[in-house]
Phi, psi and omega in degrees: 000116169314183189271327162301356136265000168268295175315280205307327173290280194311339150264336163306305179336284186331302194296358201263323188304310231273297192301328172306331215275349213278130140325162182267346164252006169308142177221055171277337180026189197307341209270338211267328183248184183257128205163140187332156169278029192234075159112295185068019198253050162272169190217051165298113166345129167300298158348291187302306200291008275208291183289004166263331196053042194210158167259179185279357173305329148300346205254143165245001191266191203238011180187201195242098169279319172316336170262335160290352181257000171078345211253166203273162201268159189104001228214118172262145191205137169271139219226113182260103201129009224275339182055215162330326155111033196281312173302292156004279191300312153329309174298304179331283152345328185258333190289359192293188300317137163095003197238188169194163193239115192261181192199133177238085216229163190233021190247069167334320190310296188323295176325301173308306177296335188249031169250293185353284163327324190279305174296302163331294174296357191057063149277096175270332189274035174199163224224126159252126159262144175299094197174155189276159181279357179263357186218096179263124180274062163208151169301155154323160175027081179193023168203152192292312206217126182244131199233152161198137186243094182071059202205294212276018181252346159308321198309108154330314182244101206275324232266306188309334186286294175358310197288306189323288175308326183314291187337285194290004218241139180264182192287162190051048168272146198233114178280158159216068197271185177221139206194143127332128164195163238252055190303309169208152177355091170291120170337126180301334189311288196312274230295348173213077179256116187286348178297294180281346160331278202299347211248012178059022172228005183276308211275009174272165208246112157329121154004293202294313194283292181305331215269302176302311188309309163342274192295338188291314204259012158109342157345135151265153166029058178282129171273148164237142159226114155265154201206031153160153202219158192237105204239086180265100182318120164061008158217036126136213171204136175245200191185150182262139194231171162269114196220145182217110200238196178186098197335108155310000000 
């Protein structure tokens, strides 16, 4: 395991022990645990987590990918990333009837905690498996939709996950992620912090770039919306954006 992947597993670990402990009506959210730095802009329904029985105290992520992602009941979709299960369990619900929801995380902590969350919600139609987001334990062509919340700016290598979604997706299949990304030009000193790595701000990528990984690895119409900015004096800025392509 790199180190850069050492780091990011031992804090997500951290952050899974801190998130078993939370009461369940706890609205401590990503900002609340010693847990990554990305953002905190999730924008869940009250409604939804309601029906779930769980709070956004779960969520470590920087957006909603479930609601950027449409989706329809029948539609199986893959969680690149799942951490706690929250987005998982959300899809689930929606792909219900007939659809099902994978999560995929490489966090023993994490994992635990999110079956947990999953028997807690009475969810059957959602599945986690153990595996990296550059090697997804799933077939080719063999999901509608791929979500990520904050995840793929962790990854040393963005362009191998890209190809991973790329993989699994059947054609006209649709990515839809809430992601990090790189506004303007980070100090070299911050890039190579394993701490702000882990903290969802070493490892992002300019717009322009995640944008070439896209098309490169075969994407239609890739989109960005950034929808909140991070400003670090005197070493530069990312944001948190919404990004949405689609499988030829």
């Amino acid at each position: 395991m790199s180190e850069i992947k050492d780091a990011v597993r031992s804090r997500y670990a951290n952050a899974a022990r801190q998130i078993a402990v939370l009461p369940l009506d706890s609205t401590a959210g990503c900002c609340g645990v010693d847990g990554p730095d990305c953002g905190c802009a999730g924008s869940y329904a009250t409604e939804d987590l309601k029906e779930i029985g769980l709070s956004d105290a779960v969520s470590l992520g920087c957006g909603n990918p479930t609601m950027l992602a449409d989706l329809k009941p029948g539609e199986v979709v893959l969680d690149l990333g799942s951490g706690a299960g929250l987005d998982v369990l959300l899809s689930a619900r929606r792909v219900s009837p007939g659809g099902q929801a994978y999560g995929v995380d490489m966090t023993d902590e994490m994992l635990e905690l999110a079956n947990r969350n999953r028997e807690m919600a009475g969810i059957t139609n959602a599945t986690f498996l153990k595996g990296s987001i550059e090697n997804v334990p799933l077939p080719d062509a063999s999901v509608d939709v791929v979500i990520s919340n904050c995840v793929i700016n962790l990854a040393e290598d963005k362009a191998a996950v890209i190809r991973e979604a790329y993989r699994v997706l059947r054609p006209g299949g649709r990515f839809a992620v809430a992601d990090m990304v790189e506004l303007e030009a980070l100090a070299p000193a911050v890039k190579k912090q394993l701490d702000t790595w882990a903290g969802c701000i070493s490892g992002t990528i300019p717009v322009d770039e995640y944008r070439a990984a896209l098309v490169e690895a075969g994407f239609a119409e890739p989109e960005f919306e950034v929808h909140a900015t991070q400003v670090l004096p005197g070493a530069g800025k990312v944001g948190s954006a919404y990004i949405r392509a689609r499988k030829r």
